[in-house]
N, C-alpha and C positions, 0 to 999 in steps of 0.2 A: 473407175475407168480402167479398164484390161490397157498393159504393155504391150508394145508390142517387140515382136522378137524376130529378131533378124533368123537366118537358116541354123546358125549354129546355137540357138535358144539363146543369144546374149539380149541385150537390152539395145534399141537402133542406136543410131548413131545420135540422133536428135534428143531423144534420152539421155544420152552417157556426157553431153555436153556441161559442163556445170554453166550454173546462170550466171550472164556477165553482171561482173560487180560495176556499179557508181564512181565514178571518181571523185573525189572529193577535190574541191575546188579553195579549199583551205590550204594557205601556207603553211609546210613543215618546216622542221629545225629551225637553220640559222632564216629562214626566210620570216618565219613567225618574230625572233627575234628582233630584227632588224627595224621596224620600224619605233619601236621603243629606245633603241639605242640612238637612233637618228634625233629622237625628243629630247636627250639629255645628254646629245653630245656637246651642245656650248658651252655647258660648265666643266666639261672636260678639258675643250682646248682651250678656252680661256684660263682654269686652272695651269692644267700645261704650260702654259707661254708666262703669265704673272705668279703663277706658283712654285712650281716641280722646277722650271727653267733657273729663274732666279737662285733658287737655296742651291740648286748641282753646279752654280756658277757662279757663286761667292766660295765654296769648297775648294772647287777650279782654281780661284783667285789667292784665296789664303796662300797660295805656294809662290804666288808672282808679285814681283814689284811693279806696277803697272798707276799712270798719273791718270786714268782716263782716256788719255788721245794720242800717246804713244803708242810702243810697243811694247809687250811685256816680258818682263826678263824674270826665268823664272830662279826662287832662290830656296826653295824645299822649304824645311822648317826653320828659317833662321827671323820670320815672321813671327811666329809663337816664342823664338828665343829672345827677340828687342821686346817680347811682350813684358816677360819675366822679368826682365829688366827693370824695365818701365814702372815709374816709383809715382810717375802720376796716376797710371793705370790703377795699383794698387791703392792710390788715395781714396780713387773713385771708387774703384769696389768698397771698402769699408765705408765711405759714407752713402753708397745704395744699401747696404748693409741695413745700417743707423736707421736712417726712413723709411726701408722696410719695417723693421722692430719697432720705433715708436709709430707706423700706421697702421700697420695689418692690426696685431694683436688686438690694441682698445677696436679698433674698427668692428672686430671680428664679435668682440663681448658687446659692442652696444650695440650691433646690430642684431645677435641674437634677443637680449632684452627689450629690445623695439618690436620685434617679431611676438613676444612673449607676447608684449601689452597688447599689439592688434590683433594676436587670438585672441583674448578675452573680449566681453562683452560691452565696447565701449562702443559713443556714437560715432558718424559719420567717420566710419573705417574705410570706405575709399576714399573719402577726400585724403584722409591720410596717408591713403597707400599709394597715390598719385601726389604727393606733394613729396614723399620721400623718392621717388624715380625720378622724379624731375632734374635734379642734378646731376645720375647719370647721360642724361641725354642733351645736357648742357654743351655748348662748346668749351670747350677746355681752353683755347686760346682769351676768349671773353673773360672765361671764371680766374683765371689766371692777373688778368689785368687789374678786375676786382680785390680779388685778393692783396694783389700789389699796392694798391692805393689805401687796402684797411691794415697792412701793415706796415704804412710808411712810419718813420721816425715822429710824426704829426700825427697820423692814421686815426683811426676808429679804435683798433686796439690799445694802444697805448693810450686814447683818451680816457676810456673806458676804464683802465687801472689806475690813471691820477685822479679818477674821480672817488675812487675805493681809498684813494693816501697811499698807494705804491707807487713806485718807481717807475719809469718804462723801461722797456725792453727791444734794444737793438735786432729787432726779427731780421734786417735782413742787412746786418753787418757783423753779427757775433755769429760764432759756430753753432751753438745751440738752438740760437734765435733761426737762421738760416733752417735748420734741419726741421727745428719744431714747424716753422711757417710752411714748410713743404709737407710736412707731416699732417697737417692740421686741413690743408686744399686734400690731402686725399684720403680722409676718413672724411671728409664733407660729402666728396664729389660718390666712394663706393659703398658707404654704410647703408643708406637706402636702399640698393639695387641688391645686397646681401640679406637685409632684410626681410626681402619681400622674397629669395631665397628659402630662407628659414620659416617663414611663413607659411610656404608649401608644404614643406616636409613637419610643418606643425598640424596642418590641415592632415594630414593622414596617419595622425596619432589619432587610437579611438577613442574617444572621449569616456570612456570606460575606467582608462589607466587613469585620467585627470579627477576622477569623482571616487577611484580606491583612494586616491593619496589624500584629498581632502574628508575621506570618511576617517582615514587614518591620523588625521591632524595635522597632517604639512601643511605648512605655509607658502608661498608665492615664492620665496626663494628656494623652499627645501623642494618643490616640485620642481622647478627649474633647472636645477643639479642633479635631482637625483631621478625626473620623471622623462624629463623634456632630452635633458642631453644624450644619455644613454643611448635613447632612440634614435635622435639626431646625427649618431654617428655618420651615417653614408654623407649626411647632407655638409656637414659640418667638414669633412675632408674633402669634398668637391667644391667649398668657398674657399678651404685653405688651400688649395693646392692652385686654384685659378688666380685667389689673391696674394702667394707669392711668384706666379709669372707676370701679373701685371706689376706687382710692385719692384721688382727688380729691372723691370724696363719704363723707369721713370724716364722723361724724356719734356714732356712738354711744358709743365708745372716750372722745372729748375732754368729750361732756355728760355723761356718767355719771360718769367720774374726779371729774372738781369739780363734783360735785350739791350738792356740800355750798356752794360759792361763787355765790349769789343763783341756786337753784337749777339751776346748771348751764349760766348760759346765760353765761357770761362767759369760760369756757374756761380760766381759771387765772389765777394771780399775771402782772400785763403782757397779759395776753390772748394767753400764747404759746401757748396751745393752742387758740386758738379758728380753726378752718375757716369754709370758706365753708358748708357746709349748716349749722353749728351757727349761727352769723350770718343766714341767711337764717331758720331755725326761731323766731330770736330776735325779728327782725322783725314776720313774720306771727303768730306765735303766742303773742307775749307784750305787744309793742306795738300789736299789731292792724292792722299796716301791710300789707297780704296785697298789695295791687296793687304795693308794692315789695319784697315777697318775691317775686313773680312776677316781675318784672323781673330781680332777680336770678339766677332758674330757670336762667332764656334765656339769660341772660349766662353761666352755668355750662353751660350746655349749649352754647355757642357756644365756651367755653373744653376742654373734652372733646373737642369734635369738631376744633380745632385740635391739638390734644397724640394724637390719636389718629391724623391725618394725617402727626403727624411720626414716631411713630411705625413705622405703615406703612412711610413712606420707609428711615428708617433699619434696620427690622431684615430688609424685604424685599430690599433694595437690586436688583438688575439678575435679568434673568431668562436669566443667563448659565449656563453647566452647572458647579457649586460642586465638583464631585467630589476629593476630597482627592489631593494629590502620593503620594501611597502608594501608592493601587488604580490612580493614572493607568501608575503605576512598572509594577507587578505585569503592567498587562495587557497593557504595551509586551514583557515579558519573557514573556506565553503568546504574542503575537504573531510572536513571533520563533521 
């Protein structure tokens, strides 16, 4: 089809016009965005309001002497200095301490070796894998009561070793007995739930590595140590590091056993069972002291984030390649 051309040889007018474009009827930018934000804004203000609010307003508080329904007067850091002071404070740190160490630790080895046994090739491995969760999903006020009545002075445990020709055991009048009993509710209530943890991270070892070391003659313990954990590393510092935040905010286990002593809030016979959150709860919520229950928070949260540093350290250690003497063996001898 011939052009046509205007007097001065250009191309008309109607020619020279480009074709109108389409508008697209699509949202740009922030308009595209927008309706995705509006989806998962509720967990924001709700975060917001019972999350973000709360922690910027017990920070707030740590500076103030404040009962609740007064006014607050503010006193800088002389809050963090009655802390220092405070010789109960410190009692309760060292026996959070105490049942951290006698719970996490065994917690941590029999839950691995639980994990061990339900990779291998045993029957009915869910029922077992749901019988072992079943306690973390337990109420803890319920498990707590239990507990209390099987380690009464009469209880189930102490019956239990007069029948063995030992002695019993003051669980929840002696310091040890106290610590142990608290100890013992929380390697019940989280060794399952770590378990089934480790389980995972055993699931995505390739069973490659588990039939070198058995061609290689280890046994069930020497793959364990030397196959299983190596590998385990990431998984192994993600239970340790969760089960020293929960362990140091004991709280429900120590107030509930001795409800019955000045309701709860004294932690037992010497105060061997009283934590730091049971102590801080005691403070704000029963003395009214909340700007030194806040202070204490921080202190607690400052004491977390150290112990979970150390943590890190020790179960990460170097980012060196861990691979056991076995498959190192095995692969020298496909290499040849």
């Amino acid at each position: 089809m011939a052009t046509v051309l205007d007097p001065a040889g250009a191309p008309a007018a109607d020619e020279r016009r480009p074709a109108r474009r389409l508008r697209s009827t699509a949202p740009r930018g922030r308009g595209r965005s927008l309706p995705p934000l509006l989806a998962i804004s509720p967990f924001y203000v709700l975060f917001a309001v019972f999350g973000a609010f709360p922690v910027v307003f017990s920070l707030y508080l740590s500076f103030h002497d404040w009962d609740g329904i007064g006014d607050m007067r503010f006193v800088g850091l002389k809050q963090y200095g009655w802390l220092v002071e405070d010789s109960v404070f410190w009692h309760s740190v060292l026996n959070t301490f105490e049942i951290w160490f006698l719970s996490t630790v065994p917690m941590l080895f029999l839950a691995l070796v639980l994990a061990f046994l339900l990779h291998s090739q045993v029957r009915f491995t869910g029922a077992y894998r749901v019988a072992y969760f079943v306690p973390n999903v337990t109420s803890m006020v319920a498990m707590t009561i239990v507990f209390g009545s099987v380690f009464a002075q009469s209880g189930l445990a102490n019956s239990a070793l007069r029948a063995v020709g030992l002695d019993g055991v003051g669980w929840l009048s002696s310091e040890w007995g106290i610590k142990s009993a608290l100890s013992i509710m929380i390697i019940w209530r989280w060794v399952g739930y770590n378990a089934l943890i480790f389980l995972a991270g055993l699931q995505a070892i390739p069973t490659e590595h588990f039939e070198a070391a058995r061609v290689d003659g280890a046994n069930s313990w020497q793959t364990l140590f030397r196959v299983v954990v190596p590998q385990l590393r990431p998984v192994i510092l993600f239970a340790a590091v969760t089960s020293t935040i929960n362990g140091l905010q004991i709280f429900t286990e120590s107030q509930v056993l001795f409800q019955s002593d000045d309701v709860g809030t004294t932690g037992g016979p010497g105060q061997e069972g009283m934590t730091i959150v049971l102590y801080l709860w005691q403070k704000a919520f029963k003395d009214h002291q909340f700007g030194y229950g806040a202070a204490m928070g921080w202190l607690l949260f400052a004491i977390i984030a150290v112990f979970t540093i150390v943590n890190w350290r020790l179960v990460s250690g170097s980012d060196r390649d861990d691979r056991p003497r076995l498959l190192r063996r095995k692969g020298a001898r496909n290499g040849r």
